[in-house]
Backbone bond lengths (Angstrom), bond angles and torsions (degrees), N, CA, C in turn:
res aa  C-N    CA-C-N  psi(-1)  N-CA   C-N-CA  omega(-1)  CA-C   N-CA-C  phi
1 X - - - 1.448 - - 1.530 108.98 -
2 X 1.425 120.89 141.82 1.231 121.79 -178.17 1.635 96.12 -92.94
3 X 1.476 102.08 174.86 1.690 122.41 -169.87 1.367 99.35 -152.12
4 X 1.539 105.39 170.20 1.544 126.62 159.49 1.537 104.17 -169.28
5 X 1.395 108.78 165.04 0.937 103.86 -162.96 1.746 98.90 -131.53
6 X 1.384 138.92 164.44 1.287 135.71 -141.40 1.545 91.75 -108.78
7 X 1.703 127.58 129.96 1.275 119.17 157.79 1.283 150.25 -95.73
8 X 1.269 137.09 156.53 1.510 113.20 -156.53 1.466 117.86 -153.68
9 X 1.240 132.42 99.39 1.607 142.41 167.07 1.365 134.18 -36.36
10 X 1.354 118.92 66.42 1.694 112.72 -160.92 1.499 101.29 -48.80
11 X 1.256 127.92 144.84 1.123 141.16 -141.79 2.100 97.25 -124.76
12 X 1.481 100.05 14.50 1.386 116.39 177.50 1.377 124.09 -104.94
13 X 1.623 84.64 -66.88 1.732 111.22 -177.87 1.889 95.83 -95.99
14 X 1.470 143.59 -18.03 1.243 133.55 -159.15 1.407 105.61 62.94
15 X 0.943 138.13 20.14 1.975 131.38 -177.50 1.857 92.35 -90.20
16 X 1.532 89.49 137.36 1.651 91.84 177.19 1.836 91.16 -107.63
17 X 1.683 83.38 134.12 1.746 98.02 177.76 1.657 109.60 -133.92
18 X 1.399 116.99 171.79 1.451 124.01 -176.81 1.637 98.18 -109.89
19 X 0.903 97.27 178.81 1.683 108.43 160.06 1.167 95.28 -115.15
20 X 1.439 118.14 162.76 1.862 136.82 -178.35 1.496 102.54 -58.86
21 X 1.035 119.48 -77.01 1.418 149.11 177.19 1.286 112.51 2.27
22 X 1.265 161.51 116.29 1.304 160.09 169.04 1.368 118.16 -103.30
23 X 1.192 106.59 116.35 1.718 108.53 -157.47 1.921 87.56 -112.28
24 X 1.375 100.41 147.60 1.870 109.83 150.20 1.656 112.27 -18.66
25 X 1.189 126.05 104.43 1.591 130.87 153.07 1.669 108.64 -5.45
26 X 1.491 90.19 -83.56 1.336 104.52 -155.74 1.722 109.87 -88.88
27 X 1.393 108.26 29.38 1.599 126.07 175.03 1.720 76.54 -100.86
28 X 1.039 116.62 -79.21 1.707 124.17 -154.77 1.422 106.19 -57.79
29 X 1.148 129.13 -40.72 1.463 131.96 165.20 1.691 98.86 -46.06
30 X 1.376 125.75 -69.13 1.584 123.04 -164.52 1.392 110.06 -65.05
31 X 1.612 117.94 -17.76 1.236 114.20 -162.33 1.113 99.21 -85.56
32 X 1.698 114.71 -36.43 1.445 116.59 -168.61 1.931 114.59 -72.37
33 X 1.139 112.14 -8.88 1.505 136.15 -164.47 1.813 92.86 -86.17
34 X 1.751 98.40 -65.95 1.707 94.25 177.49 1.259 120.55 -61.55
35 X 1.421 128.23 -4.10 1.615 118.35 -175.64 1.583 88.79 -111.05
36 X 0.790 143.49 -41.89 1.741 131.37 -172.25 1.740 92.50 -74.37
37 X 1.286 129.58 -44.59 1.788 120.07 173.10 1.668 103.69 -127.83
38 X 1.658 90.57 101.58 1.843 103.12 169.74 1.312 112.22 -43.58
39 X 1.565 107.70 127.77 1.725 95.07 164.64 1.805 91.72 -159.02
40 X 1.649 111.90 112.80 1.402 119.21 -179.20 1.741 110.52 -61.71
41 X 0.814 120.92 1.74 1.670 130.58 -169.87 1.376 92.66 -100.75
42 X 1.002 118.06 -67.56 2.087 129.17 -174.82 1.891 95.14 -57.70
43 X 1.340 105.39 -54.50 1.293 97.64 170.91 1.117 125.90 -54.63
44 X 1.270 145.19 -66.15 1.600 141.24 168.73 1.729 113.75 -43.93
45 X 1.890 118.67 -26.76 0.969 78.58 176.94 1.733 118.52 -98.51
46 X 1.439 108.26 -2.36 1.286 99.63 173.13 1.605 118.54 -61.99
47 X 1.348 111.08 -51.95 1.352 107.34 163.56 1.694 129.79 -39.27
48 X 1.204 121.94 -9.84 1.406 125.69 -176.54 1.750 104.89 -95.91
49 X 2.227 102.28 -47.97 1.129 101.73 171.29 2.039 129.39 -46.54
50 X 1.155 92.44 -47.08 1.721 110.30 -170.04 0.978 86.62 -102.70
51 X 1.057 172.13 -56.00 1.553 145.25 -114.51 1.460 129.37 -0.39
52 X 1.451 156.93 -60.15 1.299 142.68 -175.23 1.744 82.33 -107.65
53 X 1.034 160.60 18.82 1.385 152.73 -174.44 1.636 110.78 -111.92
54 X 1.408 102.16 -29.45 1.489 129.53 165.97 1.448 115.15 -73.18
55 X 1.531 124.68 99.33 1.456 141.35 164.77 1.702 120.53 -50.78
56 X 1.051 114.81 -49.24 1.525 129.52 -171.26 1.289 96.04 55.71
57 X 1.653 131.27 -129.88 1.232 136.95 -137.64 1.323 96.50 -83.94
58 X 1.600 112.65 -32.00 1.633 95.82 -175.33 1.338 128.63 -55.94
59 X 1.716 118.68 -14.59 1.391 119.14 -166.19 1.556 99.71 -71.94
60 X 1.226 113.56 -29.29 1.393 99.79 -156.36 1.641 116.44 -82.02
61 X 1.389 122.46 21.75 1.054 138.68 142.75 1.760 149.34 -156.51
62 X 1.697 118.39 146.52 1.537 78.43 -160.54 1.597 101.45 -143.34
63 X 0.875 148.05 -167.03 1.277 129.63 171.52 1.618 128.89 -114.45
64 X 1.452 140.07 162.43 1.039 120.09 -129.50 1.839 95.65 -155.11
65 X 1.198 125.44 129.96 1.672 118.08 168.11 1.204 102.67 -83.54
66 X 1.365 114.24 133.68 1.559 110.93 175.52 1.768 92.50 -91.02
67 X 1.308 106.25 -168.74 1.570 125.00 -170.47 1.643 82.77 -69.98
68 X 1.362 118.42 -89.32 1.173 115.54 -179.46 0.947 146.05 37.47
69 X 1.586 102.31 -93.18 1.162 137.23 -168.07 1.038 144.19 148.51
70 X 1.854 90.03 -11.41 1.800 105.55 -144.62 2.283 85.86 -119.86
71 X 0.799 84.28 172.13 1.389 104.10 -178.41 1.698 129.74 -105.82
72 X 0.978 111.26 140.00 1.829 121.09 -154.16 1.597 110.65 -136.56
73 X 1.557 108.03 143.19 1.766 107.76 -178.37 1.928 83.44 -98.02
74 X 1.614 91.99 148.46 1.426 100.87 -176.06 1.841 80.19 -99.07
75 X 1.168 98.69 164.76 1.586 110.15 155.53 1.403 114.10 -122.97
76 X 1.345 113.08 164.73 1.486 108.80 -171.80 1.492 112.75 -79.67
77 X 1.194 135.67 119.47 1.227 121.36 174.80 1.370 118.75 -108.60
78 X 1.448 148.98 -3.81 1.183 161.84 78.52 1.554 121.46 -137.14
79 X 1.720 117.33 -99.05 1.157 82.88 -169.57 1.997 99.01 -161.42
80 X 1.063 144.60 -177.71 1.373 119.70 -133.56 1.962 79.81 -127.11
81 X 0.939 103.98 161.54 1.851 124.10 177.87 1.772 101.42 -48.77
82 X 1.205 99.64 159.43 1.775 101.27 174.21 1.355 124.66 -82.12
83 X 1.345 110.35 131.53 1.483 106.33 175.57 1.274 102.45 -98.31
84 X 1.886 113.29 179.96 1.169 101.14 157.88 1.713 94.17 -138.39
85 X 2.139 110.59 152.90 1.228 81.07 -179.07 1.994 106.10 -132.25
C-alpha cells in the first residue's frame, strides 16, 4: 500500500515538518483537493471511504517544537511524496 504523509509550516520558527502518521496516498491526495476546492459531496464521500483514517479539519493544522524551546501552530501546506510501506 502506498502512503504520504501531511506537511506543515510552523507559523513561528517557518521550519516545514510532517506529522509521524502515515495515512492512505490517495486519502491525502483527495483530502488535499477538497480543502484547496470545497465540495460537501467529495466531502461526505471521502468520509464514508476512510472513515477514522480521514482527518477533515483537524489536518489543516498542527503543532510544532521549534529549536528553541518554545512551541508553534504548523499550518497545512500540503503534503509529502509517496512512500510505500
Amino acid at each position: 500500500m502506498k502512503y504520504r504523509q501531511y506537511e506543515y509550516k510552523c507559523k513561528r520558527c517557518s521550519e516545514v515538518f510532517t506529522e509521524r502518521d502515515l495515512r492512505p496516498a490517495e486519502m491525502v491526495e483527495w483530502h488535499i483537493r477538497i480543502i484547496s476546492i470545497p465540495d460537501e459531496f467529495e466531502e461526505r464521500a471521502i468520509k464514508n471511504e476512510y472513515g477514522k483514517d480521514y482527518l477533515g479539519d483537524i489536518a489543516k493544522s498542527s503543532f510544532h517544537e521549534c529549536k528553541d524551546g518554545g512551541y508553534g501552530i504548523g499550518e497545512l501546506i500540503g503534503c509529502g511524496a509517496e512512500e510505500e510501506e
